[in-house]
C-alpha positions as a LaTeX table, in Angstrom:
\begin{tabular}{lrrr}
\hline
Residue & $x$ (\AA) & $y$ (\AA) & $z$ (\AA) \\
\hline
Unk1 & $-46.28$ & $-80.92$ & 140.00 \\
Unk2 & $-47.61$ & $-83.71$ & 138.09 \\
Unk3 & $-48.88$ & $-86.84$ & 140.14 \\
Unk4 & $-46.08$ & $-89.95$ & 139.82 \\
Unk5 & $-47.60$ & $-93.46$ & 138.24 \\
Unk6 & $-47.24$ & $-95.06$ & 141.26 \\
Unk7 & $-49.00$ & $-92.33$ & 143.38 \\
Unk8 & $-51.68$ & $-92.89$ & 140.32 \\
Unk9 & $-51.36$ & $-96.72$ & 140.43 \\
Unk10 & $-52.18$ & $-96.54$ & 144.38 \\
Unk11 & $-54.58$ & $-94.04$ & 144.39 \\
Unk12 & $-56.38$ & $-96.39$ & 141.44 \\
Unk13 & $-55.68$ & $-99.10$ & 144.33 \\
Unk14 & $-57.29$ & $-97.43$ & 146.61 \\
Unk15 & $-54.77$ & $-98.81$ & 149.02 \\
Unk16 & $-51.75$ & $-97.21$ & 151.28 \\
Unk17 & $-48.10$ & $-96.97$ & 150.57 \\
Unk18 & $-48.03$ & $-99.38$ & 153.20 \\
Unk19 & $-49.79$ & $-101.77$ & 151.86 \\
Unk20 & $-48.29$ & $-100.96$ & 148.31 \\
Unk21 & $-45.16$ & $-101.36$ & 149.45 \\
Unk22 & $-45.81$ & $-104.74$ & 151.30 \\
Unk23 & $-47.65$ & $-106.27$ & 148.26 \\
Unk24 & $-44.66$ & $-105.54$ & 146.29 \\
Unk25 & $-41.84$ & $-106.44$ & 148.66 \\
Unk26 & $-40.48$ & $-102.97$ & 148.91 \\
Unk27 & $-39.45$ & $-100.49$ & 151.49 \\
Unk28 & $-42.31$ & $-98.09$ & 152.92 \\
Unk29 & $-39.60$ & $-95.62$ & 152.48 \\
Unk30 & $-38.41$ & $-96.69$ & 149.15 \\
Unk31 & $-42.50$ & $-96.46$ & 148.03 \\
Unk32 & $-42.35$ & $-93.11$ & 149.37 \\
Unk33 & $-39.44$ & $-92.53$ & 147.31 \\
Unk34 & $-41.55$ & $-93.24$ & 144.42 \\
Unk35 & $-44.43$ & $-91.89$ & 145.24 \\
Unk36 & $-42.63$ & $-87.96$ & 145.51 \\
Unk37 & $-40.59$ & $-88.56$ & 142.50 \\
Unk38 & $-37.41$ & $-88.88$ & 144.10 \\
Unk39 & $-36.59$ & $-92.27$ & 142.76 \\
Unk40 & $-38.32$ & $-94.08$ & 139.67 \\
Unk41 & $-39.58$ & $-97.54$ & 139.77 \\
Unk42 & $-37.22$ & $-100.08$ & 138.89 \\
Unk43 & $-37.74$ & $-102.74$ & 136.72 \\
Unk44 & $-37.94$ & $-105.29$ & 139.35 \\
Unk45 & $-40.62$ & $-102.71$ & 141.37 \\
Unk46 & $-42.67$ & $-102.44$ & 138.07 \\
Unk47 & $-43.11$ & $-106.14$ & 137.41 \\
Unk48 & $-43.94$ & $-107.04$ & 141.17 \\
Unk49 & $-46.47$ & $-104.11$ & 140.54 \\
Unk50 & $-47.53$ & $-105.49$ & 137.17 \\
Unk51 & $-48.17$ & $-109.33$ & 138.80 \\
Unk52 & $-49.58$ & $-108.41$ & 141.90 \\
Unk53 & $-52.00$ & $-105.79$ & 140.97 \\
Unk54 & $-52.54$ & $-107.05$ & 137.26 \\
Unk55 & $-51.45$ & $-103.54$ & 136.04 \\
Unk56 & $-51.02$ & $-102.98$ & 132.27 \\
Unk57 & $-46.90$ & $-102.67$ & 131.47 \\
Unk58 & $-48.01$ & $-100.61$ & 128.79 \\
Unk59 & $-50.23$ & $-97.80$ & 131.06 \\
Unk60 & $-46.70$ & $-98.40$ & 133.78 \\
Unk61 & $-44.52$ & $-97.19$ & 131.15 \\
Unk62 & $-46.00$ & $-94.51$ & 129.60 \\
Unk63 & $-49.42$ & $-93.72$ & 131.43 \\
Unk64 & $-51.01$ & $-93.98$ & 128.52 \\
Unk65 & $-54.42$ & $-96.59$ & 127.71 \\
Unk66 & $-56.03$ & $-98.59$ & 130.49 \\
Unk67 & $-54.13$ & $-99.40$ & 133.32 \\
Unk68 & $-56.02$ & $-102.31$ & 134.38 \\
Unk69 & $-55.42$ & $-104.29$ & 130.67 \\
Unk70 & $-54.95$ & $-107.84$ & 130.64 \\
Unk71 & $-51.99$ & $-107.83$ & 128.27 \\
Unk72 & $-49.15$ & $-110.01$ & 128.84 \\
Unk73 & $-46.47$ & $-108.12$ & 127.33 \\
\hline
\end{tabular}
């Protein structure tokens, strides 16, 4: 089974779901969610992730480039 982004984005982190989860204002569980695949990020979840962690929304939405970017769209 293919790793989820946000597994990705917090192994990249180097950081817990925990802390993840905190950082963004989410649910351990609901990160947990995420991180198996049960649930996708929402957009609220990806933006959080995208202004806290200065994550590309490019790389979020389809993996693909550098996921550390400093675009703004």
């Amino acid at each position: 089974m293919k790793e989820t982004i946000i597994a990705t984005l917090i192994n990249l982190l180097n950081i817990t779901p925990k802390d993840f989860a905190q950082a963004i204002g989410a649910s351990t569980g609901n990160v947990h969610d995420l991180v198996s695949g049960r649930t996708h990020p929402s957009k609220t979840s990806k933006e959080k992730s995208c202004s806290t962690f200065h994550i590309s929304k490019n790389w979020l939405n389809t993996d693909e480039g550098n996921p550390f970017s400093n675009e703004s769209e």
